[in-house]
N, C-alpha and C positions, 0 to 999 in steps of 0.2 A: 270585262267589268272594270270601273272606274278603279283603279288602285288604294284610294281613298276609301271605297265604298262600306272597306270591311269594318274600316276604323268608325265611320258613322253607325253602323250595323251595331256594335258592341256597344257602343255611347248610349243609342238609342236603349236599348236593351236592359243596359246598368239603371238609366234614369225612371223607366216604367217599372221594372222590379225594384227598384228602393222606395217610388210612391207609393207601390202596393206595400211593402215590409212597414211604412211606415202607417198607412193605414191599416194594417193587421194590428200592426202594434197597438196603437189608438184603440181600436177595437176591443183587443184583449183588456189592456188597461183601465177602460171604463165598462166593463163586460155589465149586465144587467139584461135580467130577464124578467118578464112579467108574468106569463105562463109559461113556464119549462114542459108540459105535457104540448101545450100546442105550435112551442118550438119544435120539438123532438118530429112531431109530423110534419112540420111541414118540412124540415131539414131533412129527413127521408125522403119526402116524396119530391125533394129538388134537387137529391142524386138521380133517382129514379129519372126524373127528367133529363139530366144529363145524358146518360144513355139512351134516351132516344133523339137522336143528333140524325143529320142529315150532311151526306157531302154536298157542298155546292160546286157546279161545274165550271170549269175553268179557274178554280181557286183552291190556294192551298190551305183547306180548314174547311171547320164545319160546323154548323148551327143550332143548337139545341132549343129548350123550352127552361132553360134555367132563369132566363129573363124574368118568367112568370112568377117565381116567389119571390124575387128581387122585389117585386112592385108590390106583390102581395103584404113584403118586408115593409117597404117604407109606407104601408099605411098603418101596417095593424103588427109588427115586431118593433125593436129597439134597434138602433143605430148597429149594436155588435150581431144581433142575431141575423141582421140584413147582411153585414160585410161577412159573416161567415159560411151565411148559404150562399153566396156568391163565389166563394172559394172553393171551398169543398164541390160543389156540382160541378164544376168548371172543370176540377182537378180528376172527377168521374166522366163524365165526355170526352177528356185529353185521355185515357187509359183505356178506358172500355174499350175492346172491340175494334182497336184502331189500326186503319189499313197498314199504316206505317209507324213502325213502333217512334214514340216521340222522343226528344232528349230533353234530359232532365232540365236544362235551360228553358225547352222551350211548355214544357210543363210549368215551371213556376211561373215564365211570362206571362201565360195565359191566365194564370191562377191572378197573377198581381192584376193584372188589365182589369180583368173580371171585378175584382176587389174596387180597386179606382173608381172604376163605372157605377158601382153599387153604391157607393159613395158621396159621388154627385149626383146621384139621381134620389137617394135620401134627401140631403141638404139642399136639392130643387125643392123635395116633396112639401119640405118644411117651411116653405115660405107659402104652400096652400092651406096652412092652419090644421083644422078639425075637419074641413069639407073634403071626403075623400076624393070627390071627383075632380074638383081643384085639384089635391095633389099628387091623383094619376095624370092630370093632366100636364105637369108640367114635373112628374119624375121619371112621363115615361121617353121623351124624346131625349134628357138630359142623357138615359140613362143608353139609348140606341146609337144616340150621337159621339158619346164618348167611348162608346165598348168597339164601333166598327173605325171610327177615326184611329184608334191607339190599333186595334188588326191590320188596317189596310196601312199602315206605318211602318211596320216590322216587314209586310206582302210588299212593298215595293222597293223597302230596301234591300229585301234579301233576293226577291226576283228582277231587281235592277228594273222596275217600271215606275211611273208617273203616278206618283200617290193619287190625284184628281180620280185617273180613270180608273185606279183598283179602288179607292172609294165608291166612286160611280158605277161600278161593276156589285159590289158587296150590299150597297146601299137598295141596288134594282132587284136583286136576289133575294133580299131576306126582310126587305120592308111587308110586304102583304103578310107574310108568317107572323113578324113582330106586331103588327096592329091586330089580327086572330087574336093572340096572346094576350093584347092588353085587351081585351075585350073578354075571353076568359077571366082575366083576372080582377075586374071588376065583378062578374058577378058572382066569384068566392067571393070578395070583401061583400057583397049587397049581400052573401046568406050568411055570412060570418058575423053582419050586423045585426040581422031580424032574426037568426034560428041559433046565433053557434059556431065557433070554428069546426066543429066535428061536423055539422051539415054542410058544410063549406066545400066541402070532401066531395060533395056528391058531384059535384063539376068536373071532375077527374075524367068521366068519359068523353067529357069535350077538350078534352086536352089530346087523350091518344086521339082522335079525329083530327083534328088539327095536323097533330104529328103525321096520320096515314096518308091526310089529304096532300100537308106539302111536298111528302115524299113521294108520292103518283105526280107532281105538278114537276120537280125536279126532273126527277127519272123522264120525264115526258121531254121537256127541254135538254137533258143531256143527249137521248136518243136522237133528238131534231140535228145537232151540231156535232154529231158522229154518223162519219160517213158509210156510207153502206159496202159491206164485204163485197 
């Protein structure tokens, strides 16, 4: 390994966990809430989602459905309640059930990154006005774009590879799940419009499908690239 490599390693690190600190902050600072009952659920059910995470192969990490009320957030929450379900799910995915217990560094990086992402993909969302589909349409690549560029950063500094390919590796693994997802989450925002956030809910079982289908899609590709006994 490059000598240097570790000094870049912590640089990197300090700079994504101080943008995330300083967008918690922000967050916190202007906190506002419009329904607190309809936060409360969906901030539940975006842990929930955390734990259902998927290892992807050949990468060190793992992919969850917390994305989903990220987007969900920046149509129909506040700026804080969006940066906060992006933390917390994030901080339940890194913990739950995890093969390799994590360190506390690298828990809060994820928690910050997460945060960041959430962030820019609000502040995309916001230049689509009041037309939600406009600003799924331009919160949700903000928000893909930014969460695996800042992962695959940290993936090849600390496994000494070529950011392009662990992007280009990250990017071919978790795009089909991510678009499921935003397609999901569109049509909570379409029954959260006509019926109610609490009928919104009812899309839930398209979510654990999702989650079942990509983990049979995974496990099927790991099995291919695992050679036989």
């Amino acid at each position: 390994m490059n000598p240097s490599r570790p000094k870049y390693v912590r640089a990197y690190l300090a700079l994504v966990i101080t943008l995330g600190v300083c967008v918690l902050a922000g967050a916190g600072a202007h906190w506002r809430s419009a329904d607190p009952e309809r936060f409360a659920a969906y901030f539940l059910l975006a842990c929930v989602a955390g734990a259902l995470k998927v290892r992807l192969p050949g990468m060190t990490g793992t992919y969850s459905l917390t994305f989903l009320f990220v987007l969900i957030g920046v149509v129909d929450l506040t700026f804080s309640e969006t940066v906060l379900i992006a933390c917390f799910s994030m901080l339940v995915q890194c913990v739950w059930r995890a093969a390799i217990r994590p360190t506390p560094v690298q828990v809060i990086f994820n928690a910050a990154s997460s945060s960041i992402a959430a962030a820019a993909a609000y502040f995309a969302g916001q230049y689509g006005g009041t037309i939600f589909p406009l600003q799924l349409l331009l919160a949700a690549p903000a928000y893909f774009a930014v969460n695996t560029m800042l992962v695959a950063g940290i993936l090849a500094q600390v496994e000494n590879r070529d950011f392009p390919a662990v992007w280009q590796e990250w990017f071919r693994l978790s795009l089909g799940y991510y678009l499921a997802g935003v397609v999901v989450a569109a049509v909570m925002i379409m029954s959260n419009r006509h019926f109610g956030w609490m009928f919104s809910l009812l899309a839930l079982p398209l979510m654990y499908l999702e989650y079942l289908c990509y983990r049979v899609k995974i496990d099927g590709e790991r099995d291919s690239v695992t050679p036989s006994a």
